[in-house]
Each structure stands twice: as C-alpha cells, then as structure tokens.
C-alpha positions in Angstrom: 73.6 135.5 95.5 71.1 134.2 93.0 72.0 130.7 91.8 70.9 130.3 87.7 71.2 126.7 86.2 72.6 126.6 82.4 71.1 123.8 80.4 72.9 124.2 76.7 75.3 122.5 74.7 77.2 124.7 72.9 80.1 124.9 74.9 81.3 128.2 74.0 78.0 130.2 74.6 77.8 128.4 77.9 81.0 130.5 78.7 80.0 133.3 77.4 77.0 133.1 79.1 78.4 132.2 82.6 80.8 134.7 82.4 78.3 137.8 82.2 76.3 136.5 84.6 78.8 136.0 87.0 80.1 139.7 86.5 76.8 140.7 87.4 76.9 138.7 90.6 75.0 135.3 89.8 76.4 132.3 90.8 76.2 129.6 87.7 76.2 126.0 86.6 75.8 124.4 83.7 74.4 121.0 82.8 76.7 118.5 82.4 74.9 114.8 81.4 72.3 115.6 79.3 70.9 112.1 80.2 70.6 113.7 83.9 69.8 117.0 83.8 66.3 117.0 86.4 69.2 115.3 89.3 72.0 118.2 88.7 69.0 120.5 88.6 67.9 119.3 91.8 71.4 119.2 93.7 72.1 122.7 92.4 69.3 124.0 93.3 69.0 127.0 91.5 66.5 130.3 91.3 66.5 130.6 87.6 66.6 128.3 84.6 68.1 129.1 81.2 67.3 126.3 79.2 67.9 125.7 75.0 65.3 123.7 73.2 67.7 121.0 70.7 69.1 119.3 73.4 71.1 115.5 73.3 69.1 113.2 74.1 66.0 114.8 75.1 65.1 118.0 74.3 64.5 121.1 76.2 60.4 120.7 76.2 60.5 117.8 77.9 63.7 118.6 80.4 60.9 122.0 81.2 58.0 119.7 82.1 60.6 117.1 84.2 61.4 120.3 86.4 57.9 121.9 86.3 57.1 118.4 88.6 59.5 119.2 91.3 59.5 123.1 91.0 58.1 126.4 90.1 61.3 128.2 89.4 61.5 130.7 86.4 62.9 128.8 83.1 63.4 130.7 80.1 64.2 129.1 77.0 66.8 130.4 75.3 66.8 128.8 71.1 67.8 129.8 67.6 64.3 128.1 66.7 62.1 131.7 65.7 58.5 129.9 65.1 55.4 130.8 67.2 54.4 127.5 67.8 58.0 126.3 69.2 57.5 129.7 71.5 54.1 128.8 72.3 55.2 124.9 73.0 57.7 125.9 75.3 54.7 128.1 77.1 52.3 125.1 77.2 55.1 123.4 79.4 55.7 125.6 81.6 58.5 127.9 80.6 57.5 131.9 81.7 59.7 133.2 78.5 61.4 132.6 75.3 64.5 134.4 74.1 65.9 134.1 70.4 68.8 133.7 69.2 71.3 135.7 68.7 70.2 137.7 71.4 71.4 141.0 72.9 73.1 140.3 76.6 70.9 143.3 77.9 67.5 142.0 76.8 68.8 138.8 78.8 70.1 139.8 81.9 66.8 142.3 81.7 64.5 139.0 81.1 66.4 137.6 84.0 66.2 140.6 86.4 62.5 141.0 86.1 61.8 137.3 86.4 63.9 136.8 89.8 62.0 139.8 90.6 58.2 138.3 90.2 59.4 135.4 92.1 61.6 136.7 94.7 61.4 139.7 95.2 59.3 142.4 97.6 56.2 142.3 94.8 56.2 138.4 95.0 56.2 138.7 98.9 53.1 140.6 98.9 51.4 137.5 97.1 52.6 134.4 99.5 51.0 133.5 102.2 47.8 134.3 101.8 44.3 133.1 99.8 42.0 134.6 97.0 38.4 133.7 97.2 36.2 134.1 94.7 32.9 132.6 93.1 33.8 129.9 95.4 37.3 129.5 93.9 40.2 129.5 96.3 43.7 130.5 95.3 46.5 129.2 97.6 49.8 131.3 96.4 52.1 130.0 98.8 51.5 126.6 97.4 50.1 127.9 94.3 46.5 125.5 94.5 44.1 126.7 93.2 40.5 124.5 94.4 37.0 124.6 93.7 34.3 121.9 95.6 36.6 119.6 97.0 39.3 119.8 93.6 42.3 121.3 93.2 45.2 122.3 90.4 48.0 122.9 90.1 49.1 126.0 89.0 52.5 127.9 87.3 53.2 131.8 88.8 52.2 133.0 86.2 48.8 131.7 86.2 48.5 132.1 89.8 48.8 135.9 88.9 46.6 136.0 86.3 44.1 134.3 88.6 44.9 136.8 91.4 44.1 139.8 89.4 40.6 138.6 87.5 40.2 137.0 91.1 40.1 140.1 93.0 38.1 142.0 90.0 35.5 138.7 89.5 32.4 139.8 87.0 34.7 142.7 86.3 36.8 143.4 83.0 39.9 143.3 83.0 41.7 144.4 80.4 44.9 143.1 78.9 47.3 146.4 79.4 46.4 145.3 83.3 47.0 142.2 83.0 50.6 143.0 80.9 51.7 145.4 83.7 50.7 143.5 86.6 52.7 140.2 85.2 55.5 141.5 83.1 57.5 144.0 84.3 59.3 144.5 81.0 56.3 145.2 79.0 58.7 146.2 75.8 60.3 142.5 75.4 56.4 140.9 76.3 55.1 139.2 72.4 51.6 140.0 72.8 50.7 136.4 72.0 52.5 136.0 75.5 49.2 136.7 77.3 46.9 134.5 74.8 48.9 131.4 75.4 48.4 131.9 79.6 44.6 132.8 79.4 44.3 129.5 77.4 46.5 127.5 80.0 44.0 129.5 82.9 41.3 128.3 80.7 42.3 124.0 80.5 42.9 124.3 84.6 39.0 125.9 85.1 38.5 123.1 82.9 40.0 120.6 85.1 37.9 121.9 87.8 34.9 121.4 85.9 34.5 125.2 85.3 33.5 125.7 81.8 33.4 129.3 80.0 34.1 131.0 82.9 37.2 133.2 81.4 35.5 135.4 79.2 37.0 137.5 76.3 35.6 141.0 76.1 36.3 142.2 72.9 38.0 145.4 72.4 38.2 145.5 76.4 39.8 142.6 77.8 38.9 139.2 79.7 35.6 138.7 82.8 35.8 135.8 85.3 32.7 134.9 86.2 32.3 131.8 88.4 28.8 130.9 90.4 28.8 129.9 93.9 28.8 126.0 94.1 28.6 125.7 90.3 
C-alpha cells in the first residue's frame, strides 16, 4: 500500500482528500504542526507528497526544499494560486507538478498514479542501478549523481531522466514530444512550460559542473547535448 503525506490546512479538503485516496487504497497522513512538518514527514515516511503553497508559518516552497534535502519522493503542489511564476517557483524547488485549484479528483488521483508510477514502478526499475556515460559525464540513477572530472550534483528524477534520454542520444536532437512521452506519462495534463523550466534546471547543474552551453536548443526540432571529453 502506497503511503501519501498531506501537507494542507484547510481542514475540510484534507478530508476530502484522505477519504478518496484511501478508497483507492492509499494509506494517508496529514501534517499536523506546521512548525514541524520535515520530522512528521520523516517518521511517516511516505511515497508521495501533496503539498499546498500558503502554509502557517512557513510556506509550501520552502517546506518542498526542506524535504528535497532528505528525499527524492514525488511532491505535487496542490494551490488556488494560478500564476506561472508561483508554478514555475514550485518547479525550481523541486516539486515534479502543480495542480490548481479547484481541481477535478480524477486529474489528481491520475497526477498521482503516473507519478508513483515513474518512481516506483517497472519503468523506474529499468533505470536504477545502473550508469549513463557520456562526453565524459556519468549519471548514477540509483543515487541520482550525476559527475563530471572529479565533481558531482545532485540531481531530482526528473532531471535524471532528462539527462538519461539526451545522454544516450549525445550530439543528437532530441526533440521535445520525446522528451514529453519519455517523462510524463499523462501528456494531456503536462503545461508545456513544464519541460522549459526542467531544461533550465538541467542547464544551472551543467553549470555547476562547469559545463557551459552544452544543452542546446534546436529550434523547431528540439534540444542537442554536446559535452567534449575532459572539457
């Protein structure tokens, strides 16, 4: 039974939430000391994270990054707030989706399914333990590393997919329907801004390896990953 964590403080869509998730065979918690949240996260333990942005306290961008150190368990923000940049903020630290509210219960529990699927499931098996190499890159999924002379970074699923794929196709275009089906399952509920914010995330840890221009946007095709032996 998969175990999803509730982090929201309206009482009565915590019920309602818990309530179809549990008739669907989850098991549930929600957060109860908003002041504590990354310690009942830990002791619950679970595989899945539905996390609201206006929070007590502290809100849910910084409650994503305090579990992003200790875990790379799905989160999806769930938030009344509409606006890119509050989508795109809860991207940049490290949620893998944003749902709006109101929201229908089957887009959820469909956001939910394909997300436990990516990182539990038989597909997700087929990426653990082993490495990509590439242009002297190395991509650890198991621990999800990804190194380059003597550095390393750390990296979310997400990326590490996105890194697997132009990995495995290096100098080659790929384009971004690949890139869409091979990461999202539910292509349908996927805001095509989606993929931009993870290709710039892929981008700042190239960066951080000293690996500068190496993602490279093909216009009207897709994206090249073009990293030199020993650059």
């Amino acid at each position: 039974m998969r175990k999803i964590f509730i982090i929201e403080d309206d009482p009565s869509l915590v019920v309602l939430l818990e309530e179809h998730l549990q008739k669907f065979g989850y098991e549930t918690c929600s957060a109860q000391n908003f002041e504590k949240v990354t310690e009942e996260f830990q002791t619950f333990a679970p595989d899945l994270v539905l996390l609201d942005v206006n929070l007590p306290k502290f809100d849910g961008y910084y409650w994503c990054r305090q579990m992003r150190s200790c875990s790379t368990c799905p989160i999806l923000f769930i938030s009344a707030r509409e606006g890119k940049m509050d989508q795109v903020m809860a991207l940049e630290n490290g949620a893998d989706d944003y749902i709006t509210k109101p929201f229908d219960y089957e887009i959820v529990m469909a956001k939910i399914k394909s997300q436990l699927r990516r990182a539990y499931g038989t597909y997700a098996n087929n990426y653990h333990d082993r490495n990509v190499k590439a242009g002297g890159l190395t991509l650890d999924f198991e621990r999800l590393f990804l190194s380059y002379n003597q550095k390393k970074v750390e990296l979310s699923l997400t990326e590490a997919k996105i890194l697997d794929e132009m990995m495995k196709k290096h100098e080659h275009v790929v384009s971004r329907d690949r890139l869409l089906e091979k990461i999202w399952d539910e292509q349908a509920f996927v805001d095509d801004n989606t993929l931009n914010v993870y290709i710039a995330r892929v981008r700042k840890k190239l960066k951080e390896l000293e690996i500068y221009n190496a993602l490279q946007t093909v216009r009207g095709a897709g994206y090249r990953l073009y990293v030199g032996e020993g650059e």
